[in-house]
N, C-alpha and C positions, 0 to 999 in steps of 0.2 A: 462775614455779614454782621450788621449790627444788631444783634437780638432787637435793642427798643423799636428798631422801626420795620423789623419784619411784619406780616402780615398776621393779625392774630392768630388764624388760622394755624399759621406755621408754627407759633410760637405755643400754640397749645398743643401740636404734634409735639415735640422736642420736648416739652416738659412731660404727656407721658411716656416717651420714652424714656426719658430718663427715670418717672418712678417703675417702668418696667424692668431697665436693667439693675435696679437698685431692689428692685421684688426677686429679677433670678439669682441676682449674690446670695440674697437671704436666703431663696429657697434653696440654692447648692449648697448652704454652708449647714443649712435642716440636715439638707438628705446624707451630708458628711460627717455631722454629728451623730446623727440614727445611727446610720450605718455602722460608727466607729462601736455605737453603746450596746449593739444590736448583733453584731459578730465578734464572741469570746474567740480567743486562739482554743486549740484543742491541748488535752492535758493525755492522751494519746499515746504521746510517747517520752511519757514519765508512767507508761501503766505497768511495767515491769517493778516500779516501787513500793507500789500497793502492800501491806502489810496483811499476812491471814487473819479473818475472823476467828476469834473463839468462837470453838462448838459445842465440845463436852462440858458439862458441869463440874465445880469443883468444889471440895468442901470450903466452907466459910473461912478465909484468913490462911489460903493457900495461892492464894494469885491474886496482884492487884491488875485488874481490866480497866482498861479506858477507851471511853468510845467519845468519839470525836462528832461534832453535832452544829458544827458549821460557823463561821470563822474565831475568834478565841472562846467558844464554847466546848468543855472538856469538862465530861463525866470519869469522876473516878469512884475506885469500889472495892473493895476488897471483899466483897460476900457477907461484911459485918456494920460497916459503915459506908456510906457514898458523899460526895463531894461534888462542886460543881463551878468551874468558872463561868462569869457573866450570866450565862443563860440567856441567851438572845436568841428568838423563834420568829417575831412578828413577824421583820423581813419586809416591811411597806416600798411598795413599789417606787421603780424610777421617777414619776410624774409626781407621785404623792410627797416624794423624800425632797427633789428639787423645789417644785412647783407651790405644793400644800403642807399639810399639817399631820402631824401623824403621834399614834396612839399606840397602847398596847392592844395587841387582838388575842384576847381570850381565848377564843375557837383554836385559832392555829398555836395557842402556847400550848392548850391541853392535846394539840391530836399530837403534837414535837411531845411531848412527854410520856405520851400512852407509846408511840413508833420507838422512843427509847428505855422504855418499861421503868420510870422513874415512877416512884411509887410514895419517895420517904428520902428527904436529903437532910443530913445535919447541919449544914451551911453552903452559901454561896459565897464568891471569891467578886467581886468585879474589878475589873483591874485597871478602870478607868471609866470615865461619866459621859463617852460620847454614846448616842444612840445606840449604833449596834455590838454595844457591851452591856449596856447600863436600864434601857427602854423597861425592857420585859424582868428585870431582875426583881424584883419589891412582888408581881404576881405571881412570879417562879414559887418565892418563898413563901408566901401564903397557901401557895396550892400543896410544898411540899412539905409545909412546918419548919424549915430553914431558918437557921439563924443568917442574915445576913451583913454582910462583911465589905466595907465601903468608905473611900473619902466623905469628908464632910457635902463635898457636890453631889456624891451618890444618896448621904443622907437626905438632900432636898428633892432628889428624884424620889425616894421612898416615901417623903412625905406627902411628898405632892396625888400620890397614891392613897392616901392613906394607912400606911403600913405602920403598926405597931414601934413605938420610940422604942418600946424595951426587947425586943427582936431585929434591934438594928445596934452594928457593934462600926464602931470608928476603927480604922485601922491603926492598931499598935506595932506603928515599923521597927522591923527588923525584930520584934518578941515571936516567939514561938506560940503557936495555938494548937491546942489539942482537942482532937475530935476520935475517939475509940482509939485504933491505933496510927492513927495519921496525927504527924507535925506539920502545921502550916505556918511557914513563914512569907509575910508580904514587905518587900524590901523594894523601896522607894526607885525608880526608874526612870527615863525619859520616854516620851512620846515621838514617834518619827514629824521631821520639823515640816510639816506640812502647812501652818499656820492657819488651819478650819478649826473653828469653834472652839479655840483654848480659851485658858482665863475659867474660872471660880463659877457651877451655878450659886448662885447667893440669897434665894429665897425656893420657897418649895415650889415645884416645875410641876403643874397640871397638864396634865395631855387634855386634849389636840393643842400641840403645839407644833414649828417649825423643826425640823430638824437641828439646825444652828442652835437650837435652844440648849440641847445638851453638851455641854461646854464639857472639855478633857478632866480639869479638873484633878490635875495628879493621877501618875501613871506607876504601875507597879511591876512588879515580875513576881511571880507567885512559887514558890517552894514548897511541894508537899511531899514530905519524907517516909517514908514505910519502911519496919523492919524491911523488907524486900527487897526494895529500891527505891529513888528518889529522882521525882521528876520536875526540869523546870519549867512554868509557862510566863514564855514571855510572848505580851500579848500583842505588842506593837512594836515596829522596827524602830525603836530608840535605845540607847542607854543612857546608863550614867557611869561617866570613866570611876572605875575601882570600888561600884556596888556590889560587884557578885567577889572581890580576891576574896579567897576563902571560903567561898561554899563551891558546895561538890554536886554534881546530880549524874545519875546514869542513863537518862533522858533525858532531851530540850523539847518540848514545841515550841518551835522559833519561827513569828508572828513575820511573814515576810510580806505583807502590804504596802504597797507602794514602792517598794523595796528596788524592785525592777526602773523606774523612773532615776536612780541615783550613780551614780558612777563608782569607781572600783575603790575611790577612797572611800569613799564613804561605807562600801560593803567591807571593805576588811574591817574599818574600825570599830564596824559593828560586831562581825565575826569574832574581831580580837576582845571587844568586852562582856560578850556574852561567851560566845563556844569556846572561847580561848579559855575563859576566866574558870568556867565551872568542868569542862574538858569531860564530856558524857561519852560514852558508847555508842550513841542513837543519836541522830537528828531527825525530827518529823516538821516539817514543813505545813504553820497551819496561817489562817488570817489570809487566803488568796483567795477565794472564793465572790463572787458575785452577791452580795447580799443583798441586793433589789429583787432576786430570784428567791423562790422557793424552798427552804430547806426539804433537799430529796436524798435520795439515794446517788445520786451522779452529779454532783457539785460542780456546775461550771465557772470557771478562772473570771475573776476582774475582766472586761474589756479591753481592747488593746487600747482604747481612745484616752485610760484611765492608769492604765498600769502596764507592765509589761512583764507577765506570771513568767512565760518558760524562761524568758532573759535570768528572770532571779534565781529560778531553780537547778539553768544550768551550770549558774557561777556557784552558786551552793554546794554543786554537786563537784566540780572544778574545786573548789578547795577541801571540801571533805575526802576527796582522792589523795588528797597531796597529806594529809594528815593518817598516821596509823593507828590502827584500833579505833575508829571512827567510821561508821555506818551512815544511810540515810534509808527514811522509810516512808510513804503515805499513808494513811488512817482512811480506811473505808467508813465514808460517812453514816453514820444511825446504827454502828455495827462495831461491837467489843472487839479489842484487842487486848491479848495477855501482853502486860509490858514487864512484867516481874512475879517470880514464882512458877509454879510447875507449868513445864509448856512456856513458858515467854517466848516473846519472836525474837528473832536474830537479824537486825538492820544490815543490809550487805555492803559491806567496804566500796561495792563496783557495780550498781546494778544501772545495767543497760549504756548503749552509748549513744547519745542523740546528735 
């Protein structure tokens, strides 16, 4: 039939049909997106990896602990000096991170820091300038006296804060930094090629802002050495070929976000630049978590609609079998672990078969 010379009547039927079935696409593809953002996979049966809490006390400079505080957030400590990557607590919801604009929340950075009895840091680490690394770092360190420690992008988050110029140190790659008895080295990295908000921030970043606003801005791997032991944190599934030959560590947190979305080459040749290169004892497995959520005690995984956590962890787990003298462990969230010195835990070569 010829639309034009149909009966208006008719032809006003047919066009809202048409904006109705054009309204149920949108609302199935709502109800698809929710749903995907809405149901995390369970982490279940990776619970056999869970690594023990320290309990007893130890004297000062007998154990280095670290406690893990949700995605490349890592508290270290030795009982004499404490250390801190990123420090990211805010955690601004789904709608606000998409949708609106988003700020440091005071409230929830100090109850994260009373729940991880942070009291007194001598510096933070950030090891890159996207929000949930970089947001909350500049109040972190006002709150703990912290010198912090950051790309030139991170310096414009800091200012944009108002944080002190001369308690803000520019990263001197690949120099060693001392803080009591810890060595930190920050050694230049890549970021997983995701292509979200890279590029330089280039003037000082006031919050309430977009998310996007915090651009990458150079990414790092972070080295902190202890008489003890020596852990690496790498914060994002990137490298740089032939940054780590030559350094050694006898733990990794190895930042596995997004990690799960990429195929097998792309995982070895990550494996091969990072776990290959520094060849640890331990692998811990950190950067999966849901950071629109909560920091709690029960850290739930990325979404499936966004990543795909158990894929990453069971190919993780898949090549660390295949390699000896090589462990894997998970970090109970808001809760120390002895990673060196009396009592340290023992990452198991096999744990669990999923």
């Amino acid at each position: 039939m010829d639309l034009g010379r149909a009966p208006a009547r008719q032809r006003r039927r047919w066009r809202w049909a048409t904006v109705g079935g054009l309204l149920g696409v949108v609302v199935l593809a709502a109800l698809w997106v929710g749903f995907g953002l809405l149901d995390p996979p369970s982490l279940a049966p990776f619970a056999a990896w869970r690594l023990p809490t320290a309990t007893a006390p130890a004297p000062a400079g007998a154990q280095v602990r670290v406690t893990f505080l949700g995605v490349a957030t890592m508290l270290v400590d030795d009982g004499e000096t404490a250390l801190l990557t990123d420090g990211f607590f805010t955690r601004p919801g789904k709608l606000a991170t998409l949708l609106g604009r988003i700020a440091p929340d005071p409230v929830a950075i100090r109850r994260a820091l009373d729940a991880a009895k942070v009291h007194r840091l001598a510096a933070i680490f950030v090891v890159h300038s996207h929000y949930d690394h970089a947001l909350d770092a500049p109040l972190v360190a006002m709150h703990t006296g912290a010198l912090l420690v950051g790309s030139p992008s991170t310096a414009n988050v800091a200012r944009g804060l108002g944080f002190p110029e001369d308690r803000f140190r520019l990263v001197p790659p690949n120099e060693p930094m001392h803080f009591g008895r810890f060595t930190v080295t920050m050694i230049p990295s890549r970021h997983f090629p995701h292509g979200v908000a890279m590029g330089e921030i280039e003037a000082p970043l006031r919050p309430p802002a977009r998310a996007s606003a915090w651009k990458e801005g150079g990414s790092y791997s972070v080295l902190i050495e202890h008489p003890l032991g020596r852990l690496l944190v790498q914060g994002s599934a990137g490298w740089r070929a032939g940054a780590l030959d030559g350094r050694r560590a006898d733990v990794v947190a190895l930042g596995i976000g997004a990690l799960g979305t990429r195929d097998a080459t792309y995982f070895d040749g990550y494996y091969h630049g990072v776990i290959g290169a520094v060849r640890p004892r331990c692998v811990i497995p950190i950067h999966y978590d849901d950071f629109t959520l909560p920091l709690d005690t029960d850290l739930e995984p990325m979404p499936s609609l966004l990543d795909d956590v158990p894929a990453a962890l069971r190919a993780l787990e898949r090549r660390v079998r295949s390699e000896p003298g090589i462990g894997m462990g998970l970090l109970p969230p808001l809760a120390p672990v002895v990673l060196f010195g009396d009592g340290a835990v023992t990452c198991g070569p096999s744990l669990g078969k999923h």
